[in-house]
C-alpha positions in Angstrom: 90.6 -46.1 -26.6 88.6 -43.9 -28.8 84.9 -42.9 -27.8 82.2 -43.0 -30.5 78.5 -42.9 -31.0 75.7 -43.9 -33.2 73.9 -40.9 -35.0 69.9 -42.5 -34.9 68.8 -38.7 -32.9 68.0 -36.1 -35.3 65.6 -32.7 -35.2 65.8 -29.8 -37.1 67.5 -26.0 -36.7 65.9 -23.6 -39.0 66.9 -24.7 -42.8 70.0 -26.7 -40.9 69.5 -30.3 -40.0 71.2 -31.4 -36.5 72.6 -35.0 -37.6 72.8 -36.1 -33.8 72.4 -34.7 -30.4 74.3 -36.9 -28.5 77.7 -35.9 -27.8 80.5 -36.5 -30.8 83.8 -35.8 -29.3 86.5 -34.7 -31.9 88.1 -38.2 -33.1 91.6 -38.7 -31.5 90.9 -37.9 -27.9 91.4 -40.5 -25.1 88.7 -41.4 -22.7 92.1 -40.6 -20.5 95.3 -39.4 -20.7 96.8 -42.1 -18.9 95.9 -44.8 -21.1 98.5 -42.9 -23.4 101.9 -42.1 -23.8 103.0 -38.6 -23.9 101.8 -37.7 -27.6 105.1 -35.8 -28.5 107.6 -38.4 -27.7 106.1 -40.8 -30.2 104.8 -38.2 -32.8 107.8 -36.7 -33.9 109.1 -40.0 -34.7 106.4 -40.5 -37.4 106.8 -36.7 -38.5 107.5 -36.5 -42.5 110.1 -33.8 -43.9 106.9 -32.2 -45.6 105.7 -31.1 -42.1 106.5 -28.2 -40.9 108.6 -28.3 -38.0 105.9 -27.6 -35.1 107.6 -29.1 -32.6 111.0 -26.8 -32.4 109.6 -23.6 -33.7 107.4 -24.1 -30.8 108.9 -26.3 -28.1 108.3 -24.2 -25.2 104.5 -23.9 -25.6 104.5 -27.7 -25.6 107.0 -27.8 -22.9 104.7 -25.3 -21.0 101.7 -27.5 -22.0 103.4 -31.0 -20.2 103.9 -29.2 -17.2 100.6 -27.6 -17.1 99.0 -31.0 -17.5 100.8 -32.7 -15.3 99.9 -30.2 -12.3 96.2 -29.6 -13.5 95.5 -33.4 -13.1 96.1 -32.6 -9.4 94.0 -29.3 -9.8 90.2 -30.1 -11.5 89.7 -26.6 -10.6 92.9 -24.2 -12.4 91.1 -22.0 -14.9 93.6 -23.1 -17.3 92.6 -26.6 -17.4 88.7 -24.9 -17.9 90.5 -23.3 -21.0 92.0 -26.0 -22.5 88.3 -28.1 -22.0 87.1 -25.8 -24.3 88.8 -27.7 -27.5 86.6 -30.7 -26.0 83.7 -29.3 -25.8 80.9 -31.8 -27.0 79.8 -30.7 -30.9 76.7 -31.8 -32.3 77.4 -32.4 -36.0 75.3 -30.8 -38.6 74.1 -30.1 -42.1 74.2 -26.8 -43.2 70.9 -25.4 -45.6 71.8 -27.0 -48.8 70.6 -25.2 -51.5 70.2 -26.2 -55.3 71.9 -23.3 -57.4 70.4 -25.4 -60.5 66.9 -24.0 -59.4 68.1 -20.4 -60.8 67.3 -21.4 -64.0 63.9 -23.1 -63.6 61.8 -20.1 -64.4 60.9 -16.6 -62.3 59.0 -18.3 -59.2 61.6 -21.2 -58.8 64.4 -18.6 -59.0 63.0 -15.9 -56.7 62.6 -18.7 -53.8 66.2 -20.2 -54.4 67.2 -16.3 -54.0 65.5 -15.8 -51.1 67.2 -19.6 -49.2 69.9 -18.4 -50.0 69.5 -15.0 -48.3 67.8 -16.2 -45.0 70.8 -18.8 -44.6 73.2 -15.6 -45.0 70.8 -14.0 -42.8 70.3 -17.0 -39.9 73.1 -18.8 -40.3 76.0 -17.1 -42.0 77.1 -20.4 -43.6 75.4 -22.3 -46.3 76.3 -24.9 -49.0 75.5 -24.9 -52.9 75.4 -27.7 -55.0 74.8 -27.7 -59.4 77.4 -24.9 -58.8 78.8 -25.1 -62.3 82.2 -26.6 -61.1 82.9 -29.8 -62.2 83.6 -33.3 -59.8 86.6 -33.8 -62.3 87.8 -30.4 -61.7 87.4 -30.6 -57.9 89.0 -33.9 -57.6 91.9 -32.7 -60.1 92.7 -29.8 -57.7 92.9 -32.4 -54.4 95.4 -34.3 -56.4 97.9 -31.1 -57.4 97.1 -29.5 -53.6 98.5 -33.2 -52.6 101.3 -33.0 -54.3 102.2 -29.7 -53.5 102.0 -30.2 -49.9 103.6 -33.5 -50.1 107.0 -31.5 -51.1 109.5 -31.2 -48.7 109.6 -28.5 -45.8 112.4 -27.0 -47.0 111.3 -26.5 -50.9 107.9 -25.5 -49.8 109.1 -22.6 -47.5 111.7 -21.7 -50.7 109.1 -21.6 -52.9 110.0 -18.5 -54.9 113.0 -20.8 -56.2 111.5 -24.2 -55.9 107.0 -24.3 -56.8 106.9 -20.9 -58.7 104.9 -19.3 -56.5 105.5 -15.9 -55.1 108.1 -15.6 -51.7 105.8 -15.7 -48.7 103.1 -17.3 -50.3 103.2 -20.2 -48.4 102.6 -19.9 -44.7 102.4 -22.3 -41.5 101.7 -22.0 -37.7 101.2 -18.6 -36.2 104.3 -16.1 -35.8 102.6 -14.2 -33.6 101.6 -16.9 -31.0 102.7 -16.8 -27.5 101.1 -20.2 -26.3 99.4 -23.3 -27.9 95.6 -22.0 -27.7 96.8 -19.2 -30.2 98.8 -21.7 -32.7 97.1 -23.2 -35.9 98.2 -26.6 -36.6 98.5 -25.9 -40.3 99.9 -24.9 -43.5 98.9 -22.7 -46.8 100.0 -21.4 -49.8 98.1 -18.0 -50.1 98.1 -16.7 -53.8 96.7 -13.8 -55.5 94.6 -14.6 -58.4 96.6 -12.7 -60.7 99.5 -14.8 -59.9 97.3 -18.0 -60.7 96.7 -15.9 -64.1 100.3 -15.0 -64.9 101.7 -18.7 -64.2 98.9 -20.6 -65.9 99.1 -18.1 -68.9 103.6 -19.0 -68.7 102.4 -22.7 -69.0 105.1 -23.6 -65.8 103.0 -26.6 -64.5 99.6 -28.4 -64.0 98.9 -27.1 -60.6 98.9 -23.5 -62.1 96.5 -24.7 -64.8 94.3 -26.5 -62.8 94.1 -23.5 -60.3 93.4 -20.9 -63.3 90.3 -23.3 -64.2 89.4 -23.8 -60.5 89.6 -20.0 -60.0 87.7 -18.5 -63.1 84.9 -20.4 -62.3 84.8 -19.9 -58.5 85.2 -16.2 -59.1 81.8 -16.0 -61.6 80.2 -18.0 -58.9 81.0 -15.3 -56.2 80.1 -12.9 -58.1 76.7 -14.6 -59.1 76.5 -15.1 -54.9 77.1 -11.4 -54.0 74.7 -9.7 -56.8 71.8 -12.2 -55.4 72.5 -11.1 -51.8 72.5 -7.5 -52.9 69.2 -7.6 -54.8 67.7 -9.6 -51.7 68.4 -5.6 -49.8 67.0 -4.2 -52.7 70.0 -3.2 -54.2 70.9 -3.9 -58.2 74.7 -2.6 -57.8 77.7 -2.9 -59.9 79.7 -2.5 -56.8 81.2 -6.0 -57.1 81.1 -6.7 -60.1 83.8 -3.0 -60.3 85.7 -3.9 -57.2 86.3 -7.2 -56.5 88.4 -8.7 -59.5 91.4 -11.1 -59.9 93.8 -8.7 -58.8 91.9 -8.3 -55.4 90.7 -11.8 -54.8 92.7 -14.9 -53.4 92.8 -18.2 -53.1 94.5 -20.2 -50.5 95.5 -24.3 -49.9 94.9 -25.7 -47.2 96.7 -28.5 -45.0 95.9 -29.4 -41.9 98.9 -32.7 -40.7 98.2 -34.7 -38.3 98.1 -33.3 -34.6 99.7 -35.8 -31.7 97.8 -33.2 -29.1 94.3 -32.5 -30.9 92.3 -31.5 -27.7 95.0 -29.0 -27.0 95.8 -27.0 -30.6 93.8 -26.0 -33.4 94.1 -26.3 -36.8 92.9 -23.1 -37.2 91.9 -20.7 -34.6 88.2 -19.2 -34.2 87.9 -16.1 -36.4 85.4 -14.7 -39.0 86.9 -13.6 -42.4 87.9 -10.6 -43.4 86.2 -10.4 -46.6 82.8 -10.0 -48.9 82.0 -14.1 -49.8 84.5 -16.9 -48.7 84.0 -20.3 -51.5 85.4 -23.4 -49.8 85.9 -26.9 -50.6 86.7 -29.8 -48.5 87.7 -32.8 -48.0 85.9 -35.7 -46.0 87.9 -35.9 -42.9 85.8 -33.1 -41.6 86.9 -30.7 -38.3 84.9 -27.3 -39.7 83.0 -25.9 -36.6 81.1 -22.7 -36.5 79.2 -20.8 -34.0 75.3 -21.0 -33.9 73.0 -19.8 -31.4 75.9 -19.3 -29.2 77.1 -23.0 -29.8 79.6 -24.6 -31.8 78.6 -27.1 -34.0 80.3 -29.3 -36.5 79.9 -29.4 -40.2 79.7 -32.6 -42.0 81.4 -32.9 -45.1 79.5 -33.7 -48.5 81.5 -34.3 -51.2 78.8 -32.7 -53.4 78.8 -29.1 -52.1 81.4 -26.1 -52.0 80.4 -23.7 -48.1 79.6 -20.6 -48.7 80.2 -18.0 -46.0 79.2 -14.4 -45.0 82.4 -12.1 -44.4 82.9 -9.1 -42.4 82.9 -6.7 -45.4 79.5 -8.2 -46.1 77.8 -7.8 -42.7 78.9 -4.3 -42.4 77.5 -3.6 -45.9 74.4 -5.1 -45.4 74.1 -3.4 -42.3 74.4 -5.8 -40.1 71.8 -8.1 -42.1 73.7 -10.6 -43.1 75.9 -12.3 -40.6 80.0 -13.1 -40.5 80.4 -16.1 -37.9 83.0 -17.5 -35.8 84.3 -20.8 -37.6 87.1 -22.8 -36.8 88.8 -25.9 -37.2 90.4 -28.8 -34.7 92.9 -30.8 -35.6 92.8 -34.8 -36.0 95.2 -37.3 -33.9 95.3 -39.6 -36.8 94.3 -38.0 -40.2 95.7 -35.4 -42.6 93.1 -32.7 -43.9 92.6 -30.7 -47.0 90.7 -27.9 -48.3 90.4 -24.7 -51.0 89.3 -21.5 -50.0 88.7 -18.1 -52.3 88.1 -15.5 -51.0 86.2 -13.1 -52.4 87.8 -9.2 -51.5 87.7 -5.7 -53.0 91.1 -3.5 -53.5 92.6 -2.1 -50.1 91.5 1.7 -51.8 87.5 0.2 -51.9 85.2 2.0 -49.2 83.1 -0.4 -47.5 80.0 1.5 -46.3 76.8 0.1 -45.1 73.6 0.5 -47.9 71.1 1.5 -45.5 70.6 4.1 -42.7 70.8 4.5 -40.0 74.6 2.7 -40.2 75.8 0.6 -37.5 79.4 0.7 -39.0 81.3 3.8 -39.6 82.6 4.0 -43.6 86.0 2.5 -43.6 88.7 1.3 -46.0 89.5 -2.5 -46.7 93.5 -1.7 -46.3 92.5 0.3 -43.2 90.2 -2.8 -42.1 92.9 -5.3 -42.7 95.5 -3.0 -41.2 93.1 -2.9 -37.9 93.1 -6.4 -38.0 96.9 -7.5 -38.3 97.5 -4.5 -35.5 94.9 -6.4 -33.3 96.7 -10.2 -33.9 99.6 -8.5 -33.5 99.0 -6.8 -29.8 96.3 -9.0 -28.8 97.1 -12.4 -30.1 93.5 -12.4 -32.0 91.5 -10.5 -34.3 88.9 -7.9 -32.8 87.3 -7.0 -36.4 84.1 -5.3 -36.9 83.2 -4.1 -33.5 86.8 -1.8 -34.0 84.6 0.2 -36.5 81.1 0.8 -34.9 79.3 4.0 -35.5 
């Protein structure tokens, strides 16, 4: 039995609109567990050969997990029954500020206030979404279809894919190696490619997923760069610095997949983190199961087909100095329903110093490759990413 609600509440957050503020608990949990079987007995069954093989590379965390659930039905009051709550934490569902990139071109005034939306959402919010973006429905639709079909491969070809997809070895990428329990695995899988390998294969003419990521890529790449001068002249800065260090030998773009979870109140499908970069472009399905943190609550973002996110990364709140914000997002996994999305992400080279633009600096000057090298160290050692606060003045 699945709990729902109506959405008829609604109020307003800042340029955000709350869609309901009753609870909306993350579809595919039982009002209780004993009105179900154990979700892994029957869930492998259904498993396809293009999943990746959760269940083995992992089996002790989910054997941990059964046993752990069967003694904390006993216990209300073990902490780690409090932890794994928090997965079911009651999410009110929301719209983030939607702003209308078309108004750019409507003359100085018109401009100048669609400047400064976008801006205050960076600054309030972190998270905002664009539509009139200058990237076609066709072309959005057309790279759904090829991320399909590339995911829909088998397990085996997909984790070969230097011989099999003509991508790059260790493109593609699924769970989380350096887990050592089920709150730190990401029920998911990615190819993560370098836009200059997008370039190269389209260029070779190998396939219609190369050319339809090359079209998908050029144009999410000008509108990054459109996104980043506007929050730098909103500082009161007119800089070449992006337009000189973040280019398609530095940027990336990653698929995303999220399969089907049999134990969605329990795993992720991607853990809470902020992104390590200037601008992250991201387009999504309609499944939804995007959350992010605001005003020290996590909320859920509903999907419109419409819009490509846009969100603040950590490059870009220590540049701005702390202005602009870089917010915890994640996303939960779904009992029943496979998930897809496109993410670029918009990065300098590992040499580029990231320095804050005004004084006094909250962030010592630091490196990208030393930033990401912080970062992988911390996963590594600490089973999560510490990030910014690693590099205060």
């Amino acid at each position: 039995m699945l709990i729902t609600y109506s959405k008829k509440e609604s109020y307003n957050i800042h340029v955000g609109r709350v869609l309901s503020s009753r609870p909306v608990l993350a579809e595919g949990f039982a009002r209780n567990s004993s009105e179900l079987p154990h979700p892994l007995l029957s869930f492998q069954l259904l498993s396809m050969d293009s999943d990746p093989p959760f269940h083995k590379a992992y089996k002790t965390f989910f054997d941990n997990a059964s046993t752990t659930t069967a003694t904390t039905n006993n216990n209300n009051n073990n902490k780690d029954n409090k932890d794994q709550e928090a997965i079911k934490v009651i999410f009110e569902e929301c719209e983030l500020p939607l702003i209308d990139l078309r108004r750019l071109e409507l003359g100085d005034s018109e401009g100048e206030e669609c400047k400064s939306e976008i801006a205050r959402a960076s600054q309030e919010w972190g998270f905002f979404q664009v539509v009139n973006h200058g990237i076609s429905s066709e072309l959005l639709q057309k790279m759904k279809s090829e991320q399909e079909k590339v995911f829909q491969q088998s397990f085996d070809k997909k984790s070969q894919e230097h011989k099999y997809l003509n991508f790059s070895a260790g493109t593609y990428r699924w769970g989380s190696p350096t887990a050592t329990s089920l709150r730190q695995l990401s029920w998911s899988e990615a190819f993560h490619i370098p836009l200059n390998k997008i370039f190269a294969s389209s260029a070779a003419g190998l396939d219609d997923l190369s050319s339809t990521m090359e079209q998908f890529a050029t144009t999410v790449s000008s509108l990054a760069l459109k996104l980043a001068e506007i929050l730098a002249e909103k500082l009161g800065h007119k800089s070449t610095f992006f337009h000189e260090n973040c280019l398609p030998s530095t940027c990336y773009l990653r698929m995303n997949r999220y399969p089907p979870c049999p134990i969605p109140s329990e795993v992720f499908g991607l853990m809470p983190h902020t992104d390590s970069d200037f601008l992250t472009i991201l387009h999504q399905d309609q499944v939804g199961g995007l959350q992010l943190v605001k005003d020290d609550r996590w909320i859920a973002v509903k999907p419109n087909p419409e819009a490509l996110i846009i969100n603040i990364g950590d490059l870009f709140q220590a540049w701005s100095n702390n202005v602009y914000k870089s917010v915890q997002h994640r996303v939960v996994t779904n009992l029943q329903v496979e998930r897809f999305s496109t993410a670029y992400f918009f990065c300098p080279s590992y040499e580029t110093m990231i320095e804050s633009c005004c004084e006094p600096s909250v962030y010592r000057k630091f490196s990208f490759g030393e930033y990401r090298h912080q970062v992988q160290e911390d996963v590594k050692q600490l089973g999560s990413k510490v990030g910014l606060p690693r590099f205060l003045v």
